[in-house]
DSSP file (Angstrom, degrees, kcal/mol; ACC not computed):
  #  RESIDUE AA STRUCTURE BP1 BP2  ACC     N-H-->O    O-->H-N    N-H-->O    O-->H-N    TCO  KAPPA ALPHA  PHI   PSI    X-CA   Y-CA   Z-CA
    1    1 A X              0   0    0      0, 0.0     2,-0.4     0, 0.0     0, 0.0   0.000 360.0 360.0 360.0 146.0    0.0    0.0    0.0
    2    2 A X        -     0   0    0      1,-0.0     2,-1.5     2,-0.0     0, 0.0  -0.838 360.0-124.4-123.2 141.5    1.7    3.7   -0.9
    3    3 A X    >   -     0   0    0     -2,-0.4     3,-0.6     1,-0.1     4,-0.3  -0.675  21.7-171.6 -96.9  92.5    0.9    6.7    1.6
    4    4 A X  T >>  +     0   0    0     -2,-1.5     4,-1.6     1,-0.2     3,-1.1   0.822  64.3  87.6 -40.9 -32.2   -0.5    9.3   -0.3
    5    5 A X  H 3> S+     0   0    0      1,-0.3     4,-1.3     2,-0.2     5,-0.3   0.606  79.9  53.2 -77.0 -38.6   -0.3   11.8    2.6
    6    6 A X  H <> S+     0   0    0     -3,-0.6     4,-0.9     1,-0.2    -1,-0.3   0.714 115.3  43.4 -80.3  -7.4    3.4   13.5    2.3
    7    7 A X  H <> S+     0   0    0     -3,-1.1     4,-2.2    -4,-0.3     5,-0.2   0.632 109.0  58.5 -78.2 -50.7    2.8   14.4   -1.3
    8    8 A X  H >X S+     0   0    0     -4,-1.6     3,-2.9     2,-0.2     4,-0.7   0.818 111.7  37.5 -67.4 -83.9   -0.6   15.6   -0.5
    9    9 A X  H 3X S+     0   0    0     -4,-1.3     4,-2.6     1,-0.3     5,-0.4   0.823 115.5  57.2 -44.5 -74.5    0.6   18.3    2.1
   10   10 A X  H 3X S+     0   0    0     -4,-0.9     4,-1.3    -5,-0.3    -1,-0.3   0.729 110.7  41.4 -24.8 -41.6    3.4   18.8   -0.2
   11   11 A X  H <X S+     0   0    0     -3,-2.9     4,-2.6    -4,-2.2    -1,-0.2   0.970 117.5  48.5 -69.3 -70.0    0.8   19.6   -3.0
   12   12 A X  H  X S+     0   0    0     -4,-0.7     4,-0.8    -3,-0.3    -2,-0.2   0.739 104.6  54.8   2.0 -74.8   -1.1   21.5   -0.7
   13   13 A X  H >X S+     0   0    0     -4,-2.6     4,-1.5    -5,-0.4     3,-1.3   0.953 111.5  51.8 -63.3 -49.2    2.0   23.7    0.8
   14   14 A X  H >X S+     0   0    0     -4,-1.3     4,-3.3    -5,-0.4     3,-1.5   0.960 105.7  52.6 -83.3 -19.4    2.5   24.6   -3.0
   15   15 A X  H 3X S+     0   0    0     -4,-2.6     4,-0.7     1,-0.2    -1,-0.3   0.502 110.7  46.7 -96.9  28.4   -1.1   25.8   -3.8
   16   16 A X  H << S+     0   0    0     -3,-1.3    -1,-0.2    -4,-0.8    -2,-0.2   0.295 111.7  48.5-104.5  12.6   -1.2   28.0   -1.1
   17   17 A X  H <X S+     0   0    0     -3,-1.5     4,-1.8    -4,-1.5     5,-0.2   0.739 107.2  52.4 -84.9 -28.1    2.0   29.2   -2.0
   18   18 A X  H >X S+     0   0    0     -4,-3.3     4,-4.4     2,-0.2     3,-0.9   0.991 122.6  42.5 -72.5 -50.1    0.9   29.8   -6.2
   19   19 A X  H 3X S+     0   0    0     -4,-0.7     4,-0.6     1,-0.4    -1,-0.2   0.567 107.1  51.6-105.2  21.1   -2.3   31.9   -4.2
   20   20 A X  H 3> S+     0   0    0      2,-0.2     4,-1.8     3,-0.1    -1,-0.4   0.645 114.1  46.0 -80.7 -47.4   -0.7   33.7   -1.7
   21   21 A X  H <X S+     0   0    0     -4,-1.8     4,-1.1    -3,-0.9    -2,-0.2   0.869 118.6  41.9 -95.9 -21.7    1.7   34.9   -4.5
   22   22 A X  H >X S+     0   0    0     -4,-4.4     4,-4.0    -5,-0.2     3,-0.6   0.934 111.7  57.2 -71.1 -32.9   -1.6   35.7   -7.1
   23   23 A X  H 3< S+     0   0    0     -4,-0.6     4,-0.3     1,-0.3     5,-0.2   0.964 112.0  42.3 -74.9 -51.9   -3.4   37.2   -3.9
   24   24 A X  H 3X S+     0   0    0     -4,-1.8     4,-1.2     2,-0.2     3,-0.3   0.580 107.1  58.8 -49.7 -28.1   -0.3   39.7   -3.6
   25   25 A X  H <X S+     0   0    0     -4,-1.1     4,-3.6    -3,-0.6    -1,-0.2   0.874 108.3  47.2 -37.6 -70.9   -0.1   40.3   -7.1
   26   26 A X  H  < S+     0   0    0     -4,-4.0     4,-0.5     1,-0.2    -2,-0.2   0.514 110.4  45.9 -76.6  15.4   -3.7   41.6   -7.0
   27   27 A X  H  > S+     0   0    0     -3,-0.3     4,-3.4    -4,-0.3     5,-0.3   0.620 114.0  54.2-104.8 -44.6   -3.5   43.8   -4.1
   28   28 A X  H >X S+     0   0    0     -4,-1.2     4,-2.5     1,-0.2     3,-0.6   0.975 110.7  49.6 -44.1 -71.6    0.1   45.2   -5.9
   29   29 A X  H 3X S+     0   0    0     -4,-3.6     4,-2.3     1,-0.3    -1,-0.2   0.648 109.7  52.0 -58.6 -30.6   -2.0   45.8   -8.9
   30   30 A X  H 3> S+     0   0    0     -4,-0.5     4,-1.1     2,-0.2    -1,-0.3   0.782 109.7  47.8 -34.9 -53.2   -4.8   47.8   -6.8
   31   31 A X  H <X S+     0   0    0     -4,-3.4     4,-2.5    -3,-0.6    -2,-0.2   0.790 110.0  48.4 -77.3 -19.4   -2.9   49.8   -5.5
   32   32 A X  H  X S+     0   0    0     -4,-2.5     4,-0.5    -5,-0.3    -2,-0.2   0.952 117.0  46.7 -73.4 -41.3   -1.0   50.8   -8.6
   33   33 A X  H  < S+     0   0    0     -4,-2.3     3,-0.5    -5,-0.3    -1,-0.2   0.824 116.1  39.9 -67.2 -27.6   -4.2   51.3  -10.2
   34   34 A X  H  < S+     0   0    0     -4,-1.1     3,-0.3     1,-0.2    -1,-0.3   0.792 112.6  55.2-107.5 -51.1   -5.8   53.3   -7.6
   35   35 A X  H  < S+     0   0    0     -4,-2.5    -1,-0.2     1,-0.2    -2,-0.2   0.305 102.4  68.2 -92.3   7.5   -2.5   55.2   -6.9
   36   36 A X  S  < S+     0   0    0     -4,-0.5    -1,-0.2    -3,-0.5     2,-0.2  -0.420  70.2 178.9-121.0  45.9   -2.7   56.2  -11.2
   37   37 A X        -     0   0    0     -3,-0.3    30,-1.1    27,-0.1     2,-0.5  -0.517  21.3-143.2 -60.0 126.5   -5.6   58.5  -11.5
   38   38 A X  E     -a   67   0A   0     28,-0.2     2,-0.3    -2,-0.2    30,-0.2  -0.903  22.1-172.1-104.9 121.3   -6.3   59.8  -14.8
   39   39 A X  E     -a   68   0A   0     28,-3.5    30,-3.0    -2,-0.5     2,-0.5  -0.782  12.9-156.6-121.0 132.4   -7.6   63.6  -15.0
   40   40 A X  E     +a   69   0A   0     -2,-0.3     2,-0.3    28,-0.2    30,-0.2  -0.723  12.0 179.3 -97.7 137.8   -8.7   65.4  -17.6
   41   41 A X  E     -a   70   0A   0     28,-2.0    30,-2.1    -2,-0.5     2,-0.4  -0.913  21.6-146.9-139.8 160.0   -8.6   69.6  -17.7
   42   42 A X  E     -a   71   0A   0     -2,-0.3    11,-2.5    28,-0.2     2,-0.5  -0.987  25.0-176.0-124.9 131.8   -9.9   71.9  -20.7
   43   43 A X  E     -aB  72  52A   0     28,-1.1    30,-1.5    -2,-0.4     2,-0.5  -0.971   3.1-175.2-132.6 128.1   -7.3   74.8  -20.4
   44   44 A X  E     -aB  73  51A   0      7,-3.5     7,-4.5    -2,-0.5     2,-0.4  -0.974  11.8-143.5-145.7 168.4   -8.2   77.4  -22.9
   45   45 A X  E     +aB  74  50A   0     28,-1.7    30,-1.1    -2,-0.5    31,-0.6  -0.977  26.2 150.9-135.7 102.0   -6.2   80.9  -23.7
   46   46 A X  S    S-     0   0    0      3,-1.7     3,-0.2    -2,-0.4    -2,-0.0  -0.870  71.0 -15.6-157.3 151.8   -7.4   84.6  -24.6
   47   47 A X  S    S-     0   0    0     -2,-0.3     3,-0.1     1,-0.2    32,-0.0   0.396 126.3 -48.4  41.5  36.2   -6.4   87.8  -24.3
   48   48 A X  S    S+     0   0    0      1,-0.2    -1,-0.2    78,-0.1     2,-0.2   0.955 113.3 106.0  60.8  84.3   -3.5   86.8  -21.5
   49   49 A X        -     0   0    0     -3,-0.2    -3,-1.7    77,-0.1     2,-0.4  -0.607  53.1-161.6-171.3 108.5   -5.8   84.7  -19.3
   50   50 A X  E     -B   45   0A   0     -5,-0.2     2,-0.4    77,-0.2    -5,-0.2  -0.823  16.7-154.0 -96.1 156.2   -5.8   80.9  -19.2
   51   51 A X  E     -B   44   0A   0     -7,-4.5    -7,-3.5    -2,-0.4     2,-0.5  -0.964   3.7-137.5-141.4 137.4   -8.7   79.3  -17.8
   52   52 A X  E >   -B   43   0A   0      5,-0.4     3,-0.7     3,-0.4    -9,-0.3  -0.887  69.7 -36.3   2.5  40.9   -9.4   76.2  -16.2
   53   53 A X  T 3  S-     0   0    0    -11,-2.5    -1,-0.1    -2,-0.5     3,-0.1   0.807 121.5 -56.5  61.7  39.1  -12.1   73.7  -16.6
   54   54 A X  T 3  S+     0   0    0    -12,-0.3     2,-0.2     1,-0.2    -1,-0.2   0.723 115.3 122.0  75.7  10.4  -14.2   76.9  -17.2
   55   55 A X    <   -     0   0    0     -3,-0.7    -3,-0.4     2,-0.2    -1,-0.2  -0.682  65.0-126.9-105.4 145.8  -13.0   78.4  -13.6
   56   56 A X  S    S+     0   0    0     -2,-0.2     2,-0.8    -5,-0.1    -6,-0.1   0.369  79.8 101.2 -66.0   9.3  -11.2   81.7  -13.1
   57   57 A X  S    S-     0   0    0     -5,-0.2     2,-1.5     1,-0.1    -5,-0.4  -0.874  70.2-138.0-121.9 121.7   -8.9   80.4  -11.4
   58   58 A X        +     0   0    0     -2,-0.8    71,-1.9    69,-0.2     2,-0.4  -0.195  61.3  77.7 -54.8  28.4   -5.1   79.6  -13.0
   59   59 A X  E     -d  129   0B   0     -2,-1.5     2,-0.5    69,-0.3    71,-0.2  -0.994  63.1-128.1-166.7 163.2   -4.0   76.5  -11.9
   60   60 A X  E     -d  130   0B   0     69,-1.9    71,-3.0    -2,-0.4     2,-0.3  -0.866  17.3-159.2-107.6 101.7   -4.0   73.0  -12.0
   61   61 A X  E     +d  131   0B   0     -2,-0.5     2,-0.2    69,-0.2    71,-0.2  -0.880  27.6 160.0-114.0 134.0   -4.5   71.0   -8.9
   62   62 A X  E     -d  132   0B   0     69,-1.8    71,-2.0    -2,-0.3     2,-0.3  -0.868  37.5-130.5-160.2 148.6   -3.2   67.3   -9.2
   63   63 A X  E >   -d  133   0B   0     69,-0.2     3,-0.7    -2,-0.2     2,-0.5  -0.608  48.6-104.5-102.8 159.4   -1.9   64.0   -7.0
   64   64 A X  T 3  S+     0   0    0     69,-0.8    41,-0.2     1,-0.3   -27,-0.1  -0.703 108.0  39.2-104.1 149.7    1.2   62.8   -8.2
   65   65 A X  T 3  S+     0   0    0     39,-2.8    -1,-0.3    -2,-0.5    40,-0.1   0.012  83.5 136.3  78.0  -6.7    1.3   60.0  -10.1
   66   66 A X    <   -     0   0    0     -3,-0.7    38,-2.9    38,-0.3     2,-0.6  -0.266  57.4-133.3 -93.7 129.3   -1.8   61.2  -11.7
   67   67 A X  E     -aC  38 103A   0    -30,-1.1   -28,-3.5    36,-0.2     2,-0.6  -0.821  31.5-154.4 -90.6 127.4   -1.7   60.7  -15.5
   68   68 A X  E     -aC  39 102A   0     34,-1.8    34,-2.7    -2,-0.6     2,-0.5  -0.847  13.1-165.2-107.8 131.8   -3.1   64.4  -16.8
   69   69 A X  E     -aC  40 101A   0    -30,-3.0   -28,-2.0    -2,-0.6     2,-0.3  -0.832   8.9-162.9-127.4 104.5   -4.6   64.8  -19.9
   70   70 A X  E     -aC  41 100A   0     30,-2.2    30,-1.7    -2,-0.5     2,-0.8  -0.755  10.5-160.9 -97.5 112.1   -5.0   69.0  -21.3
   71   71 A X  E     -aC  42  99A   0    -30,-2.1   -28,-1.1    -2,-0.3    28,-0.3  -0.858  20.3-159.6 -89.9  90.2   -7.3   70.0  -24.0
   72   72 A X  E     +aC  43  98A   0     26,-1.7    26,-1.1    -2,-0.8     2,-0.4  -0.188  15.1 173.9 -31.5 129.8   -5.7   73.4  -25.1
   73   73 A X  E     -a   44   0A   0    -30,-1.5   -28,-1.7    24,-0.2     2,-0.4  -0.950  21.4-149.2-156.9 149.5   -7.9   75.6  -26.8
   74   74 A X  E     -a   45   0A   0     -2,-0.4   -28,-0.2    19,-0.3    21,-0.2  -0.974   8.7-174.5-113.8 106.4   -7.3   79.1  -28.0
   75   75 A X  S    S+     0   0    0    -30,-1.1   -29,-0.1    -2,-0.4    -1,-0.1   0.581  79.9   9.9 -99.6   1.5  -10.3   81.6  -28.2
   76   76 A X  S    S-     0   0    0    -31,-0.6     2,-0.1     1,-0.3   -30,-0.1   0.579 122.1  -2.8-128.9 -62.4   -8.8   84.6  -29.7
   77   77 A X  S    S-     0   0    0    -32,-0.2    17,-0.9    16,-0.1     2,-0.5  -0.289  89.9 -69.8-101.3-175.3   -5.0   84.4  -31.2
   78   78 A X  B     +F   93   0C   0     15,-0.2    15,-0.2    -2,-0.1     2,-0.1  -0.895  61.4 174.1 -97.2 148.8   -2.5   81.6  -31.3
   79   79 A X        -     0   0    0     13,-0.6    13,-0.4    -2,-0.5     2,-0.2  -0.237  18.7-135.1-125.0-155.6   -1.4   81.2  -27.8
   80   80 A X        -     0   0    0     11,-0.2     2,-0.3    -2,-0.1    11,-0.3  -0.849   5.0-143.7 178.2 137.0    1.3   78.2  -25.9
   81   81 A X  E     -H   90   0D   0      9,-6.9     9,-2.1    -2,-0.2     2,-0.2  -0.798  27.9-178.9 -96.3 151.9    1.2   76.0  -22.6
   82   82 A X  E     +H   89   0D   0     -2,-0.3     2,-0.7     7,-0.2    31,-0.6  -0.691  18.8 170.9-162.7 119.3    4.6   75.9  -21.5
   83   83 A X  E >>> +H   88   0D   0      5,-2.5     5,-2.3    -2,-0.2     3,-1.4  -0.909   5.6 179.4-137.5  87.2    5.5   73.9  -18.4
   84   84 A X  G >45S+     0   0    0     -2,-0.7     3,-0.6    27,-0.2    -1,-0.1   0.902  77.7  60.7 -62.7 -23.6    9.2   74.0  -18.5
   85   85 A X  G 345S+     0   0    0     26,-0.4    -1,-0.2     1,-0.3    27,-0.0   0.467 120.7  35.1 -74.5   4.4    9.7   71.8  -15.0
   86   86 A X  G <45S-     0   0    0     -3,-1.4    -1,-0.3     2,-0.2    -2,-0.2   0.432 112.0-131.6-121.1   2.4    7.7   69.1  -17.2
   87   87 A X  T <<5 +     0   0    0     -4,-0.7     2,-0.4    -3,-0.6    -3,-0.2   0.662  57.3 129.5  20.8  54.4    9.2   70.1  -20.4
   88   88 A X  E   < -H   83   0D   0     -5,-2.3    -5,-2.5     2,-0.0     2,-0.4  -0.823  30.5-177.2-116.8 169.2    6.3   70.4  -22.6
   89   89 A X  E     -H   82   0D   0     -2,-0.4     2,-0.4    -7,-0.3    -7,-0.2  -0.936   5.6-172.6-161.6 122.8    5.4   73.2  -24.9
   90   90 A X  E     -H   81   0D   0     -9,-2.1    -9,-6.9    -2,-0.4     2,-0.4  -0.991  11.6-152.8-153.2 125.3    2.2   73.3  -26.9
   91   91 A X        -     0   0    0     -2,-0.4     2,-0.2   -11,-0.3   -11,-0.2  -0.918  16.1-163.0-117.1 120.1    1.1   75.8  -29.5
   92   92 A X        -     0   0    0    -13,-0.4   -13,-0.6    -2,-0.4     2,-0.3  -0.666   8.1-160.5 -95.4 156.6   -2.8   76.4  -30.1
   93   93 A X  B >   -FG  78  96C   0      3,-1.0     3,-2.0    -2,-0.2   -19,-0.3  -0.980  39.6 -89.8-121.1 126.9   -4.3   77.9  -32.8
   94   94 A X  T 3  S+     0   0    0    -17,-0.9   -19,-0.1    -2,-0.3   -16,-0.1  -0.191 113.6   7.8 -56.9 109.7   -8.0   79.3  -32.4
   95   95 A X  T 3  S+     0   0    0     -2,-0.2     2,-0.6   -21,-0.2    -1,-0.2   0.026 107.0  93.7 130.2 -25.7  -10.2   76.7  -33.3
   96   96 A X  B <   -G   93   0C   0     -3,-2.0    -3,-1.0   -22,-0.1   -24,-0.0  -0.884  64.2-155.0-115.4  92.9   -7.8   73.9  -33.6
   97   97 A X        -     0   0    0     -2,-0.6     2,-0.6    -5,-0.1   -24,-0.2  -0.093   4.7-156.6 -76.7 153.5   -7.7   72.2  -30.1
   98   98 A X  E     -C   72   0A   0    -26,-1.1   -26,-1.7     2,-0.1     2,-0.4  -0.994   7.4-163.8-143.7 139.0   -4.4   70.1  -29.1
   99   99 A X  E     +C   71   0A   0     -2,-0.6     2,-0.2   -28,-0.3   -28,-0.2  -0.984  15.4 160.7-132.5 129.5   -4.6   67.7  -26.8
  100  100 A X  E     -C   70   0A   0    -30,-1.7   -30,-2.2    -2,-0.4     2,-0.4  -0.956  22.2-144.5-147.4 147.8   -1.8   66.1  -25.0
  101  101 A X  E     +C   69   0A   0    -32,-0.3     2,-0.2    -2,-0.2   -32,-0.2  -0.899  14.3 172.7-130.9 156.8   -1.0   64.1  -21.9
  102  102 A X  E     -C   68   0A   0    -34,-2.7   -34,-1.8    -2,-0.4     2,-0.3  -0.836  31.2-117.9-130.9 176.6    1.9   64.0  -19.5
  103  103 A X  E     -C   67   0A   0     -2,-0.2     2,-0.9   -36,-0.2   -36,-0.2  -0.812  23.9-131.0 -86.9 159.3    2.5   61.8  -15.7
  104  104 A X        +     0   0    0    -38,-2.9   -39,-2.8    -2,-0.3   -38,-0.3  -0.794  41.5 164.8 -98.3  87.4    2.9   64.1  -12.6
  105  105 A X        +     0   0    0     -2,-0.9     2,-0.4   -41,-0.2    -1,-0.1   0.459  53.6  54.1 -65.8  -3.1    5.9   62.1  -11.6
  106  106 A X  S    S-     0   0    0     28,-0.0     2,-0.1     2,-0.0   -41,-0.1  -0.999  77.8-128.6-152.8 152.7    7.2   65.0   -8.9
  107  107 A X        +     0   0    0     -2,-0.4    26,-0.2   -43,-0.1     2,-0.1  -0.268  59.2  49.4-115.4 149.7    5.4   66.4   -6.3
  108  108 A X  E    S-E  132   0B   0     24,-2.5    24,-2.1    -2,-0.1     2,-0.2  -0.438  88.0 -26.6  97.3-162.6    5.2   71.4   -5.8
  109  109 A X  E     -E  131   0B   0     22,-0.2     2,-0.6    -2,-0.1    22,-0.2  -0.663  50.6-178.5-120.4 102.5    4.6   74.1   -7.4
  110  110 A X  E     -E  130   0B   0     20,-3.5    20,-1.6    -2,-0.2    18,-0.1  -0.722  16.2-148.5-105.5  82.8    5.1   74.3  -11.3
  111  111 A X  E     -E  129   0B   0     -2,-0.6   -26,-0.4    18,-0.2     2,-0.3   0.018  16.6-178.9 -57.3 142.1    4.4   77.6  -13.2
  112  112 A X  E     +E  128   0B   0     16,-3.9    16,-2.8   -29,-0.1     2,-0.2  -0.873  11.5 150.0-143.3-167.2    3.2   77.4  -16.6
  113  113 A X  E     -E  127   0B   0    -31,-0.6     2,-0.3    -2,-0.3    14,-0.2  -0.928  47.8 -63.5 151.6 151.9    2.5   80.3  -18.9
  114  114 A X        -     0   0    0     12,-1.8     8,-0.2    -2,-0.2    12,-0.1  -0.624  31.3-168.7 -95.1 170.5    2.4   81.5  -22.6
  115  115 A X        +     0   0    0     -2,-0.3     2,-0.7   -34,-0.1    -1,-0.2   0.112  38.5 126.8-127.0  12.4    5.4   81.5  -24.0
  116  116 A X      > -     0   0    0    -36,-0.2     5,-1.0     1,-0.1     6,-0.2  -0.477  44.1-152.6 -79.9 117.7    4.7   83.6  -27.4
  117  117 A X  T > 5S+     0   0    0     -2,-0.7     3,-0.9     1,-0.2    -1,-0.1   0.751  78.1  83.7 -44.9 -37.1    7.0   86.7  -28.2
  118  118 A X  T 3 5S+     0   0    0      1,-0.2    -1,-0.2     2,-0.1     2,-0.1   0.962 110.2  10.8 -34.4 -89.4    4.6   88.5  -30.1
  119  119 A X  T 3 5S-     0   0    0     -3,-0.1    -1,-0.2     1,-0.0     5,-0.2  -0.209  88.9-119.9-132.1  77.4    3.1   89.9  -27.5
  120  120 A X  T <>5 +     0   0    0     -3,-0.9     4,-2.7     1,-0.2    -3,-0.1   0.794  47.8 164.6  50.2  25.4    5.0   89.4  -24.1
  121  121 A X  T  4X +     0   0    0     -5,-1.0     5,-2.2     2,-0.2    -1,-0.2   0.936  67.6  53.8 -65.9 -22.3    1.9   87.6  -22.7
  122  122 A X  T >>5S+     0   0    0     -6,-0.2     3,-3.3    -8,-0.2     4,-0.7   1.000 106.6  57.1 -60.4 -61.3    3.9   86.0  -19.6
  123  123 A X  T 345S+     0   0    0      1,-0.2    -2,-0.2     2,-0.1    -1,-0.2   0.681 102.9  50.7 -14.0 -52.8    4.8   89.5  -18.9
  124  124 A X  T 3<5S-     0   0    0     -4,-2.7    -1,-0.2    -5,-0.2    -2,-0.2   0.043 127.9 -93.0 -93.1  27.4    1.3   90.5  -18.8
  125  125 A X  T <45S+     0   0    0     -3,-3.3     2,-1.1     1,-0.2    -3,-0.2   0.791  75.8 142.0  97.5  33.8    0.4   87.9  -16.4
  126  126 A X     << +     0   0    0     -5,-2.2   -12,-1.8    -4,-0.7     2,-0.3  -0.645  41.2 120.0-121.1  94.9   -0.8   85.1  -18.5
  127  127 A X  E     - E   0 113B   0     -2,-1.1   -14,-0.3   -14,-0.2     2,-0.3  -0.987  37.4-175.7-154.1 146.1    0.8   82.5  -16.2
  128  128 A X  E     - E   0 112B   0    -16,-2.8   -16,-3.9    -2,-0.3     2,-0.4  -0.876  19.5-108.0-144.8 178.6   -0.6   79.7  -14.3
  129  129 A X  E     -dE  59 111B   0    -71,-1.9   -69,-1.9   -18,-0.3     2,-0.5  -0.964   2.4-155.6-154.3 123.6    0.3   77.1  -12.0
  130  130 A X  E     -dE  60 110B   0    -20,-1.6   -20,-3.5    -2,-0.4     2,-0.5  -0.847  18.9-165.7 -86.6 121.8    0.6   73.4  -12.0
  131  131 A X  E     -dE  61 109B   0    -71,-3.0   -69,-1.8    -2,-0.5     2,-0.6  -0.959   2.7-167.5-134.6 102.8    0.1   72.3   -8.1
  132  132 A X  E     -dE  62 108B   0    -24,-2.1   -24,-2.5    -2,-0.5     2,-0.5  -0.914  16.0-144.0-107.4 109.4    1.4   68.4   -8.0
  133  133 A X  E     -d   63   0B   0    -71,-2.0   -69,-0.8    -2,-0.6    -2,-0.0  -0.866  21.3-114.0 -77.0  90.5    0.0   67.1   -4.3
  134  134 A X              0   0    0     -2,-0.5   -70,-0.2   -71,-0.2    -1,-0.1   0.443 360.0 360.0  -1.4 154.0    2.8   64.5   -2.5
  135  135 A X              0   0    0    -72,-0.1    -1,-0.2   -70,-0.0   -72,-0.0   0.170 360.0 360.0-117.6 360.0    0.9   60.8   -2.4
């Protein structure tokens, strides 16, 4: 007669090792997902003013890690986002939307602003602020 029984615990031992190491897997993957919010803003550009998801107010409030995704739009001239501490730069044209996405990999206080020569619009206070929140 053969004794099943140290093979069986043996068996045993390994499938609660295989779902102990899936259980951790999905809890890893929760948290990545959960800790990877994706946020969407309409930033639009006149007359040395950006605005905001339709708000008066200049800036961009954000968790880090957060994938951001900016629909640019221009309502008068061609304008530019330009967020050098992320190093993008985007040129609008009125009418012709650009849309672009970036991660907030780093945590402060970012300025962005247009960056067109023509007319000096950083100078006259068309500057705004990317505000990246610590996780």
């Amino acid at each position: 007669m053969v004794n099943n029984r140290p093979y069986t615990a043996c068996g045993l031992c390994r499938v609660q090792a295989v779902l102990g190491v899936v259980l951790l897997l999905c809890v890893s993957v929760g948290v990545g997902m959960v800790a990877q919010t994706k946020r969407d803003f309409n930033v639009s550009a006149k007359q040395f003013r950006f605005t905001v998801s339709g708000t008066d107010v200049q800036e961009i409030r954000i968790s880090q890690d957060d994938l951001v995704r900016i629909t640019l739009s221009s309502e008068d001239i061609p304008h530019s986002f330009t967020l050098p501490d992320y190093r993008i730069q985007k040129r609008v044209e009125p009418g012709r939307d650009v849309v672009f996405e970036f991660r907030a990999e780093r945590a402060g206080r970012f300025e962005f602003y247009c960056s067109m020569t023509n007319d000096s619009c950083r100078e006259r206070g068309m500057v705004g602020a990317l505000i990246v929140v610590a996780r």
